[in-house]
KESE-950862 format. One record per residue (C-alpha): residue number from 1; residue in three letters; x, y, z. Coordinates in steps of 0.5 Angstrom, whole numbers, plus 500, padded with zeros to 3 digits. Layout:
BEGIN
pt nr:NUM	rest:ALA	u:X	v:Y	w:Z
...
//
This chain:
BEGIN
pt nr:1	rest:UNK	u:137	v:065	w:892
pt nr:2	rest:UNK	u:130	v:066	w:889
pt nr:3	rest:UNK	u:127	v:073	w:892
pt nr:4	rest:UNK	u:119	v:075	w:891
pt nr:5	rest:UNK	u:116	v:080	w:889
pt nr:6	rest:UNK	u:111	v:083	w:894
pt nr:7	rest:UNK	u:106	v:082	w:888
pt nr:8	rest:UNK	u:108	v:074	w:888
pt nr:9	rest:UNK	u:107	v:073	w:895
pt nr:10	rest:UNK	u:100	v:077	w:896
pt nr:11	rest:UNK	u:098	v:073	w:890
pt nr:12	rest:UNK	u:099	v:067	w:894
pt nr:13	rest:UNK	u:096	v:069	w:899
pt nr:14	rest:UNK	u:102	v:072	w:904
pt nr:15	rest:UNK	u:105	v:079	w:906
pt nr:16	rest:UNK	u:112	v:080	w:906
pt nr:17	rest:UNK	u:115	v:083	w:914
pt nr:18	rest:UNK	u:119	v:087	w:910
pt nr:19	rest:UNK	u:120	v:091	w:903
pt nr:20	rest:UNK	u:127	v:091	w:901
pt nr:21	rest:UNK	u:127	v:097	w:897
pt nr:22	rest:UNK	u:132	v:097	w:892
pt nr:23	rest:UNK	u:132	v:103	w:888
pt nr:24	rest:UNK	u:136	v:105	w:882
pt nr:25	rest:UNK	u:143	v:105	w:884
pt nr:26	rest:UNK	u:141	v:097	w:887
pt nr:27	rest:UNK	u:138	v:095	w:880
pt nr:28	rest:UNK	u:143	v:098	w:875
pt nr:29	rest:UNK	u:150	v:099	w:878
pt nr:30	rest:UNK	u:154	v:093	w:877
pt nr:31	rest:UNK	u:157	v:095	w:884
pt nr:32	rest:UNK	u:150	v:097	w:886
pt nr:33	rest:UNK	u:149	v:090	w:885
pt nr:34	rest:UNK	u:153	v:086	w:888
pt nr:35	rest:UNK	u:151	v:090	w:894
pt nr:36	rest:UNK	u:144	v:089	w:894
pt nr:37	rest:UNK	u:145	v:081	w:894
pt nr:38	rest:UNK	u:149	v:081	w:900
pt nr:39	rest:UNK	u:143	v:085	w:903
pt nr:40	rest:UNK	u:138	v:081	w:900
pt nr:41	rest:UNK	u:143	v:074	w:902
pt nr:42	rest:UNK	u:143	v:077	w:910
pt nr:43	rest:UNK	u:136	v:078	w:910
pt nr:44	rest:UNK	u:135	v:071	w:908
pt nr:45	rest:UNK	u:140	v:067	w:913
pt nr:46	rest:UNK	u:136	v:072	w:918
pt nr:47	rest:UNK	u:130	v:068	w:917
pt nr:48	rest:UNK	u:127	v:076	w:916
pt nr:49	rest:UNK	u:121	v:075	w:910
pt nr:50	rest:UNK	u:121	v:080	w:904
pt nr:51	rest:UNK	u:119	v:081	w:898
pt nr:52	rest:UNK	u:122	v:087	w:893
pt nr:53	rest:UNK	u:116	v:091	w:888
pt nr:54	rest:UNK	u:121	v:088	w:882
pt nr:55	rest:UNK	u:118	v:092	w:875
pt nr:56	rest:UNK	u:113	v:095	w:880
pt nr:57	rest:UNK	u:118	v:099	w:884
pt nr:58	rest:UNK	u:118	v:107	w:880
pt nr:59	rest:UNK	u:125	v:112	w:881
pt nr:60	rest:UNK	u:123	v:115	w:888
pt nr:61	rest:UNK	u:124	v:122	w:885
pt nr:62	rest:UNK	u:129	v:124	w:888
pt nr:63	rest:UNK	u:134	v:126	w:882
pt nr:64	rest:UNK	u:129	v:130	w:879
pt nr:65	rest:UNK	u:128	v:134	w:886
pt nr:66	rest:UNK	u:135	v:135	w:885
pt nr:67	rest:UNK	u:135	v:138	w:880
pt nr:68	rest:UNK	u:129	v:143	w:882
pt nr:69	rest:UNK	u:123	v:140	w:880
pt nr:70	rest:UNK	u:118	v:139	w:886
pt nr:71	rest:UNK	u:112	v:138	w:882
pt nr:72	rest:UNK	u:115	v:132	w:879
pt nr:73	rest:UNK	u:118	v:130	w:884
pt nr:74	rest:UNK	u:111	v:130	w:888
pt nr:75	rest:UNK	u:108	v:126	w:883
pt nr:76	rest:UNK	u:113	v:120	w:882
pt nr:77	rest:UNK	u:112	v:120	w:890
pt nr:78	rest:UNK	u:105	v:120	w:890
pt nr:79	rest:UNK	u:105	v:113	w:885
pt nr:80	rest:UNK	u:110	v:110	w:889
pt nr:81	rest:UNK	u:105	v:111	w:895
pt nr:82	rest:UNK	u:100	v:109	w:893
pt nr:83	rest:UNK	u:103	v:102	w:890
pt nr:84	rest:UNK	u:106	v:101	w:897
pt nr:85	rest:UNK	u:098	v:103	w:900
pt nr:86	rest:UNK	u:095	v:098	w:896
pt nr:87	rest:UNK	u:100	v:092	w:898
pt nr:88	rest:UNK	u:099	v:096	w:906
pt nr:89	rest:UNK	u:107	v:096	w:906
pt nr:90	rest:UNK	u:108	v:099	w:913
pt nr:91	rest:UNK	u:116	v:097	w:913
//
């Protein structure tokens, strides 16, 4: 199964239906991944298409929020929000 990334799509002239935010956990957990598969496998048979940001998806934050970190936390959502802007993700 080949999964696009939403850079890829939009290249071609396409747009996912829906980003599949995978996350840290989904990208380096071995068990993680196995999980994200699966999903990535049910989107696919559901016809549903969607595309992943790959190396353009950042850490959303929320560890360093965790940790007490507010400042940090708010910038790395901002980088996040804007990459989803510029590609108009709205789901």
């Amino acid at each position: 199964m080949g999964i696009h990334t939403v850079a890829e799509m939009a290249a071609s002239g396409e747009s996912p239906e829906i980003l599949f935010w995978v996350g840290c956990a989904g990208s380096f957990d071995q068990r993680a991944q196995k999980i994200t598969k699966a999903f990535a496998s049910i989107l696919d048979k559901a016809g549903i298409k969607f595309a992943i940001l790959g190396k353009e998806e950042m850490c959303t934050g929320d560890p360093v929020r965790r940790a007490g970190n507010e400042f940090m936390f708010q910038m790395m959502a901002y980088q996040n929000i804007q990459i989803l802007n510029g590609y108009g993700i709205k789901k």
